[in-house]
C-alpha positions as CSV (number, residue, x, y, z in Angstrom):
1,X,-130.6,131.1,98.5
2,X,-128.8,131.6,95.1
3,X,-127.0,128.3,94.1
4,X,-127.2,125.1,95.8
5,X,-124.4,122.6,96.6
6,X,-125.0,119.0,95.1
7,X,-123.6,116.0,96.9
8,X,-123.4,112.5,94.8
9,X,-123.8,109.5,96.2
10,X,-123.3,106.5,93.7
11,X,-120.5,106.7,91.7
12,X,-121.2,104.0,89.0
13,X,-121.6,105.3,85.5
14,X,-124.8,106.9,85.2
15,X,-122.6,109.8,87.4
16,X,-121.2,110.5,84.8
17,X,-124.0,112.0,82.9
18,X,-125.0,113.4,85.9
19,X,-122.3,115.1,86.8
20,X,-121.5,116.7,83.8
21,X,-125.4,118.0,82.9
22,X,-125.2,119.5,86.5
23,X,-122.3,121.9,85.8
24,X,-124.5,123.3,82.7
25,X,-126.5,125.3,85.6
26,X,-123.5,126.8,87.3
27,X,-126.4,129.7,88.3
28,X,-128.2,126.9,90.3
29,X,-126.3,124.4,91.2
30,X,-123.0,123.2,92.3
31,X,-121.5,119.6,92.3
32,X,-119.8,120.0,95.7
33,X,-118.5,116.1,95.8
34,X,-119.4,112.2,95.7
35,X,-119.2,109.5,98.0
36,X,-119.1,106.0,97.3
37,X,-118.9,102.5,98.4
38,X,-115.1,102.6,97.6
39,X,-113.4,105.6,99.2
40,X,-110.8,105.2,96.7
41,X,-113.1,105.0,93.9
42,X,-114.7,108.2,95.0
43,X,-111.7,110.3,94.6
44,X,-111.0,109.0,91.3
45,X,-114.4,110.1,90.3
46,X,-113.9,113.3,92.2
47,X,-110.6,114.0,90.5
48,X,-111.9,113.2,86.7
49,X,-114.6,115.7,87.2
50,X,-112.7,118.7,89.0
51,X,-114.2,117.7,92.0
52,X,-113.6,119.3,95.6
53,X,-114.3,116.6,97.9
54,X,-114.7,112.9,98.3
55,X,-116.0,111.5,101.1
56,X,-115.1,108.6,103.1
57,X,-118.9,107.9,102.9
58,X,-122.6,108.8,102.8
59,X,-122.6,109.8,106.2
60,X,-119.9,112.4,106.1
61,X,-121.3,113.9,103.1
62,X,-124.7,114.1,104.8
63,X,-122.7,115.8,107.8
64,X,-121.4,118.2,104.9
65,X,-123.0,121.8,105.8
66,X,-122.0,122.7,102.1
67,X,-124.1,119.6,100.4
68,X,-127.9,121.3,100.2
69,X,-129.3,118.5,98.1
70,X,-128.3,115.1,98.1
71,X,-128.2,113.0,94.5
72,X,-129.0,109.2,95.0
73,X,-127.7,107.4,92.4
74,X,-126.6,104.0,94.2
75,X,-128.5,100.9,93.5
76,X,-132.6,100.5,94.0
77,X,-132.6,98.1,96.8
78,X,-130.2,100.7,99.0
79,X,-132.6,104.0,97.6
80,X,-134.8,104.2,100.7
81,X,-132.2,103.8,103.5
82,X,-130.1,106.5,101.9
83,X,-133.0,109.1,100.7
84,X,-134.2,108.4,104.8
85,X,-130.9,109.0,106.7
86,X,-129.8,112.4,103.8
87,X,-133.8,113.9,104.5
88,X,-132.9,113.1,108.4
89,X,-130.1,115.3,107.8
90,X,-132.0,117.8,106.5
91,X,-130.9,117.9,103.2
92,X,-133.2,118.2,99.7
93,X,-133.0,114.7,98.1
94,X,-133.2,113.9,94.2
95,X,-133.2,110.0,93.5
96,X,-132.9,108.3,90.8
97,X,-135.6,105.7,90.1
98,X,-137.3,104.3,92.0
99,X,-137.5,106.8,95.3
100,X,-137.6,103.3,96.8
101,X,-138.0,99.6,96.3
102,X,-141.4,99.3,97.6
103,X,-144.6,101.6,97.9
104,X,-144.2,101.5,101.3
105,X,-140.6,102.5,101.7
106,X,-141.7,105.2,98.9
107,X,-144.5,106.3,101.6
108,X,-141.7,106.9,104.0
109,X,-139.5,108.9,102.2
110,X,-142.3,111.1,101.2
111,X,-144.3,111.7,105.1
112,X,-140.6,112.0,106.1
113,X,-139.6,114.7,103.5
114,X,-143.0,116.6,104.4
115,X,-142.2,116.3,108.2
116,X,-138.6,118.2,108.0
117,X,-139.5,120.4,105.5
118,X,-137.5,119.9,102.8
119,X,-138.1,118.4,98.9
120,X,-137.7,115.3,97.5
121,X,-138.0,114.9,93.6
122,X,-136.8,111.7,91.6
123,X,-136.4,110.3,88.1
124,X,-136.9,109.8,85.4
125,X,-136.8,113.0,84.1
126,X,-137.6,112.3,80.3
127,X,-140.7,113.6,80.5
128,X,-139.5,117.5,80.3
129,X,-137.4,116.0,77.1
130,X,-138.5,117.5,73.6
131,X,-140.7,114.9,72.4
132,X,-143.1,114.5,75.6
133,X,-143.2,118.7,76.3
134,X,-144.1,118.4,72.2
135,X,-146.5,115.8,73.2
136,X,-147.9,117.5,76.2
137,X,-148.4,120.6,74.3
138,X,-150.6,119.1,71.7
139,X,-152.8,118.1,74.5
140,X,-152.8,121.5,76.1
141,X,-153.6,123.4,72.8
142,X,-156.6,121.1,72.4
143,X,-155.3,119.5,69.3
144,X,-156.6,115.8,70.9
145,X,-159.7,117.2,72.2
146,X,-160.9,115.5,75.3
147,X,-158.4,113.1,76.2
148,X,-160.3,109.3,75.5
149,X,-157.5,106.3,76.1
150,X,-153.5,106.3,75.3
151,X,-151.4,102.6,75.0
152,X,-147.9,102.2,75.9
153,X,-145.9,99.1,74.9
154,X,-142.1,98.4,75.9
155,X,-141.7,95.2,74.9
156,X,-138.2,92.7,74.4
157,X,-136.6,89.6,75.0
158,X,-134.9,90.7,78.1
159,X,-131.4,91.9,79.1
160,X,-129.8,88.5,79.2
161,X,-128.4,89.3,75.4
162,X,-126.8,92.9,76.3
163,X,-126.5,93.2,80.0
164,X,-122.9,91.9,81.8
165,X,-124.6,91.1,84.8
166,X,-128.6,90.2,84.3
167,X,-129.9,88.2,87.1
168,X,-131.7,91.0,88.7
169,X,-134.0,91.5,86.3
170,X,-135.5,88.7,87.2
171,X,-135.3,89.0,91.3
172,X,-138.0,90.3,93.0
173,X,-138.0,94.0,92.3
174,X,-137.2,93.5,88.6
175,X,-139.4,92.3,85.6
176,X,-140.4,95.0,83.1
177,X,-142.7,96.9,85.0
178,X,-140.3,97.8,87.3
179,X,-137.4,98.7,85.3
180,X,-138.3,100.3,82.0
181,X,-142.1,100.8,83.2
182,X,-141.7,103.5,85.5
183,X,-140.4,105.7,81.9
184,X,-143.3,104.9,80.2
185,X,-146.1,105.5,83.4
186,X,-144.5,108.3,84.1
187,X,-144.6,110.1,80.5
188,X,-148.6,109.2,81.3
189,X,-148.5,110.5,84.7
190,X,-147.1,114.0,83.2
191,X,-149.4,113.9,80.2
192,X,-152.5,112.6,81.8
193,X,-153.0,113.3,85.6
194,X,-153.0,110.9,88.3
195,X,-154.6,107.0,88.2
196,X,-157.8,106.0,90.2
197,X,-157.9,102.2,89.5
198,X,-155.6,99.8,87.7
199,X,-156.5,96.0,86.6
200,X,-153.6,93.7,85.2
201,X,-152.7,90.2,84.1
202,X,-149.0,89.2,84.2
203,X,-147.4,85.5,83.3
204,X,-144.1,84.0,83.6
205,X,-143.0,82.4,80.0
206,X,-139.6,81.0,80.7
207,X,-138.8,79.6,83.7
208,X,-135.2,80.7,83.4
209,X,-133.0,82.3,81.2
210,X,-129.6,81.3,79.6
211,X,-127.1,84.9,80.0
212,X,-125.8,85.2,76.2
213,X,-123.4,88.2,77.4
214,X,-120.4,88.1,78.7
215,X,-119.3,88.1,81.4
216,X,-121.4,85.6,82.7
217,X,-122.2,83.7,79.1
218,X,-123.5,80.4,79.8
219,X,-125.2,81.1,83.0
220,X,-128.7,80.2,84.0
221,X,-131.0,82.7,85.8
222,X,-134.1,81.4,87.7
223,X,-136.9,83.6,87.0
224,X,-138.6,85.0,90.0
225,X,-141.0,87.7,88.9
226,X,-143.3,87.8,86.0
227,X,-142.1,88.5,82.7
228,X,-145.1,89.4,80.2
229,X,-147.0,92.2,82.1
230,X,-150.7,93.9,80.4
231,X,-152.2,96.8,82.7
232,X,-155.4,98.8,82.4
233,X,-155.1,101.9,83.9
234,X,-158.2,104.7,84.7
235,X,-157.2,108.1,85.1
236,X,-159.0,110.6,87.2
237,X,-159.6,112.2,84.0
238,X,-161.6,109.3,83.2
239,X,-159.1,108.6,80.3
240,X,-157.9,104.6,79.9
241,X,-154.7,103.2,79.5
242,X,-153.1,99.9,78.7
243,X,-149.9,99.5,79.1
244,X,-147.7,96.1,78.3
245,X,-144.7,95.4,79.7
246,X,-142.8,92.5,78.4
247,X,-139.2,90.4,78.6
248,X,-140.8,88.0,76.3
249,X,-141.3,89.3,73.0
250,X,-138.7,88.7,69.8
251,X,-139.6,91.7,68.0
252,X,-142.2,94.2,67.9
253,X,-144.0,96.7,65.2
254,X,-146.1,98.5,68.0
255,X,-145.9,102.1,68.7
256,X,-144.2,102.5,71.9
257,X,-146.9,105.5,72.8
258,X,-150.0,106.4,71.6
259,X,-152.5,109.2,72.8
260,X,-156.2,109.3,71.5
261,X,-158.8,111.9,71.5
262,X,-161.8,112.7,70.1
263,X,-160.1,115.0,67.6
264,X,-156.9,113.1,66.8
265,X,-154.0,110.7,67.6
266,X,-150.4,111.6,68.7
267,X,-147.8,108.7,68.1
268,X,-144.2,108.0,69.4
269,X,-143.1,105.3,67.1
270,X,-139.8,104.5,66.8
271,X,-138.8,100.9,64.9
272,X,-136.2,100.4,68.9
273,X,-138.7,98.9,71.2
274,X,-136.6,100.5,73.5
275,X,-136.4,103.8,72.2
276,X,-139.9,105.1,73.4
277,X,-140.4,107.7,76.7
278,X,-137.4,106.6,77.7
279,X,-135.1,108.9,75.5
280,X,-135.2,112.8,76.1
281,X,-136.0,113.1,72.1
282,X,-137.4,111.6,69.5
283,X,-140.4,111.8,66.6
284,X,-143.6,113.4,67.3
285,X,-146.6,112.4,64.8
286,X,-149.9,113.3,64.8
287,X,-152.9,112.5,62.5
288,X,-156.5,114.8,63.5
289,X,-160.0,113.3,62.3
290,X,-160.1,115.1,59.0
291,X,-157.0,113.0,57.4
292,X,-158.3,109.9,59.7
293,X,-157.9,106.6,57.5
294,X,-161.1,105.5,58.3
295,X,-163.0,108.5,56.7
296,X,-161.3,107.9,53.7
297,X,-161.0,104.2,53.5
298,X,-159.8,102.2,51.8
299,X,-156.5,104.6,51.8
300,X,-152.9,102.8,51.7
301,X,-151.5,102.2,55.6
302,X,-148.3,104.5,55.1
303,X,-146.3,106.4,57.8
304,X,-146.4,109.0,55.2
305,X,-150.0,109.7,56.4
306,X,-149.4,111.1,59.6
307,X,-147.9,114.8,60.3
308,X,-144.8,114.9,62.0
309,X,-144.5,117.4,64.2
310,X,-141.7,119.7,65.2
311,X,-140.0,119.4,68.5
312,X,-139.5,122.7,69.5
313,X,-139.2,122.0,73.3
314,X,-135.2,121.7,74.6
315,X,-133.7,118.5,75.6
316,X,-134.1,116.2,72.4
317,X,-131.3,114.0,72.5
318,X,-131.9,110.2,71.2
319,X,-128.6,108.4,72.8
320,X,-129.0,106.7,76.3
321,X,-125.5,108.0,76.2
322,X,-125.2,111.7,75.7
323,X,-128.8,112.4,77.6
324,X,-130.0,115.4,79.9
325,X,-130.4,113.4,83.0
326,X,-130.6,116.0,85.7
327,X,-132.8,118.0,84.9
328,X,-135.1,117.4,87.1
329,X,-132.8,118.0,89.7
330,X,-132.0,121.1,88.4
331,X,-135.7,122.2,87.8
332,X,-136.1,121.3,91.6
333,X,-133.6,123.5,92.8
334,X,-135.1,126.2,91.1
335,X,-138.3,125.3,92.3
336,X,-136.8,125.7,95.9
337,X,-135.9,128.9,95.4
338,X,-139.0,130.2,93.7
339,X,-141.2,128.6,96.2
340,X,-143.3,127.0,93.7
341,X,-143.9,122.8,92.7
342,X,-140.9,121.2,91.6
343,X,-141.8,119.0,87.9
344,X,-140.1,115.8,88.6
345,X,-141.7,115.7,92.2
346,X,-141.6,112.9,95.0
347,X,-145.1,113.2,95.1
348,X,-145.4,111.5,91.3
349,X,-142.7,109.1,91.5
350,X,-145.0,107.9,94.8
351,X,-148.1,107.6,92.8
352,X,-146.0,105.8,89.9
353,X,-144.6,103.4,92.6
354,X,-148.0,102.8,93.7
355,X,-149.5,102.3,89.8
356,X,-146.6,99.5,89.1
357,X,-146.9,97.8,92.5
358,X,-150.1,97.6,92.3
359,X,-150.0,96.4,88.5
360,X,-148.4,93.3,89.8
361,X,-150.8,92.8,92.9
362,X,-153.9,93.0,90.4
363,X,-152.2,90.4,88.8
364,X,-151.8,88.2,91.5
365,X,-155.2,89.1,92.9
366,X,-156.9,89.5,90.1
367,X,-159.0,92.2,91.3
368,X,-159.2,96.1,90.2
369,X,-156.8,97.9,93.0
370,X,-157.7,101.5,93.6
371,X,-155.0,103.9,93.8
372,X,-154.5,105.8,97.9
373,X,-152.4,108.9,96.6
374,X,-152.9,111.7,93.6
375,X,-150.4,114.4,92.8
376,X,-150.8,117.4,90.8
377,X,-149.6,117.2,87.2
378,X,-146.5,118.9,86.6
379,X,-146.6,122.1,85.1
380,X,-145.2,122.0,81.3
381,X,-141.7,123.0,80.3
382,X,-141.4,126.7,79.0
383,X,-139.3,126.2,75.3
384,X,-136.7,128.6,76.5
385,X,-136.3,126.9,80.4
386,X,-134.8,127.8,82.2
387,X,-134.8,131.1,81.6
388,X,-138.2,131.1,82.5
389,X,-137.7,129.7,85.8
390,X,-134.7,132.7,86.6
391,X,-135.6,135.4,89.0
């Protein structure tokens, strides 16, 4: 098989992006056409990007022989219905996040994937960006030594201040874990292996939020979910993780990622809480024992003390708007053809389902919840991809 024909379904904006990363890999891929809720809509969409088809709906571009993998990009709640009936077509499926709603749609989507034969991969992809390949490679050359613990924080005050329509984040299947979580556990995932055991506490501070945006300015939102989120995580590895996830916080100095060793520190630190693993690019520093603070205390507390390394890996954009969503999808179409494990695999984005659900049950329970599934850490990005991956 040399090139492979992409079908979109989900036509909101985030196609966009999509769409246009896609045709960068004319060797591998092909956007054959889109499908939306709006037939109409869809052959606008189809027309602005030089499009051949728009279908009438999901179905008939599931139906299409031409479409080889199918690109979910409709809404989370509608994810597992759609990845179900396009892998009972037999078709490849790449979703964006999450592959389902709930772990146990998730587990569906995988077993049925496995059952016909064909792959399933989903997002987010920023983990093959610049700054986490940079990241992963400092962990590979043995510049951490033995991986000991590694923090993540994505904290704000919510999306009721940018967002036109923000009640969803705080339904069930929103709060933070669930929507800019799964960036930052995955970006652990691909750095540290799979998770054996998670612990959490959660609370609720607000019992519901005002909407400062417009449309909707004015509005009250009930809160349904919990809001202020901190995890422990144990890796297989035996490496620990906390992770907190928050709507409730006015402003933050933390690092948004941090990985220690027993021979050094790598920190993503930008001064956007929001800017962390979920950008393609970014700062990489890194301080090793030798220049530690405390060996030399007292020393002055200065950002000027850490290395920053260079981000030799592709993919280092910093805008959510000019990104390099896709490539996962692309690196799973040439992992089809090669034969070998795709990077952004189903099998991850399971486990990461799994990791935040059961973040939020350990809260609720509060009990340690061991984890059912494992994957195998994705193989790092080569710096000149994907030449690498060409036959």
């Amino acid at each position: 098989m040399g090139r492979f024909g992409v079908g979109v379904v989900g036509i909101g904006d985030i196609s966009d992006v999509y769409i246009t990363n896609l045709k960068r890999y004319p060797d591998i891929v092909e956007v054959v056409g889109c499908a939306g809720r709006d037939p109409d809509k869809a052959r606008t969409k189809a027309t602005q990007h030089g499009l051949s088809r728009a279908y009438g709906s999901s179905g008939e571009l599931f139906a299409d022989p031409d479409v080889d993998i199918v690109l979910n990009l409709t809404i989370p709640s509608a994810h597992a219905e759609l990845n179900l009936a396009a892998l009972q077509a037999g078709k490849h499926v790449y979703s964006e996040k999450p592959l389902a709603a709930t772990f146990a749609d998730s587990v569906k989507v995988v077993d049925l994937a496995r059952t016909n034969g064909v792959r399933v991969g989903c997002a987010p992809d920023t983990f093959l960006g610049g700054r986490l390949q940079t990241c992963r490679a400092l962990i590979d050359d043995g510049r951490l030594g033995d991986i000991v613990a590694a923090s993540a924080f994505v904290v704000s005050h919510g999306h009721e201040w940018h967002h036109p329509n923000p009640a969803f984040f705080y339904q069930p299947g929103g709060g933070p874990i669930l929507d800019i979580g799964p960036y930052y556990i995955t970006a652990l995932l691909a750095l540290l292996g799979p998770v054996v055991s998670v612990g959490a506490m959660a609370s609720r501070t607000f019992p519901e939020r005002v909407i400062q945006s417009e449309p909707r300015r004015g509005e009250t939102v009930a809160v349904q979910v919990d809001t202020h989120v901190t995890g422990c995580l144990q890796f297989a590895s035996g490496a620990l993780a906390t992770i907190i996830a928050s709507f409730d916080v006015w402003d933050s100095d933390l690092p948004r990622l941090e990985i220690y060793g027993t021979l050094g520190t790598i920190s993503i630190n930008d001064p956007d809480p929001l800017h962390g693993p979920n950008l393609f690019g970014g700062r990489v520093l890194f301080r090793d024992a030798e220049h530690a603070r405390w060996r030399g205390m007292p020393r002055p507390q200065a950002l000027a003390d850490w290395t920053e390394v260079d981000v030799v890996h592709p993919f280092t954009s910093t805008s959510h708007a000019d990104n390099s969503r896709g490539i996962g999808l692309v690196d799973m179409a040439y992992a089809i053809r090669d034969g070998r494990p795709a990077r952004a695999s189903g099998e991850m984005a399971l486990h990461s389902m799994e990791v935040m659900e059961s973040i939020l049950l350990s809260a609720q329970e509060q009990q340690f919840i061991p984890m059912t599934t494992s994957f195998e850490r994705p193989a790092p990005l080569s710096i000149d991809w994907p030449a690498g991956e060409r036959r």
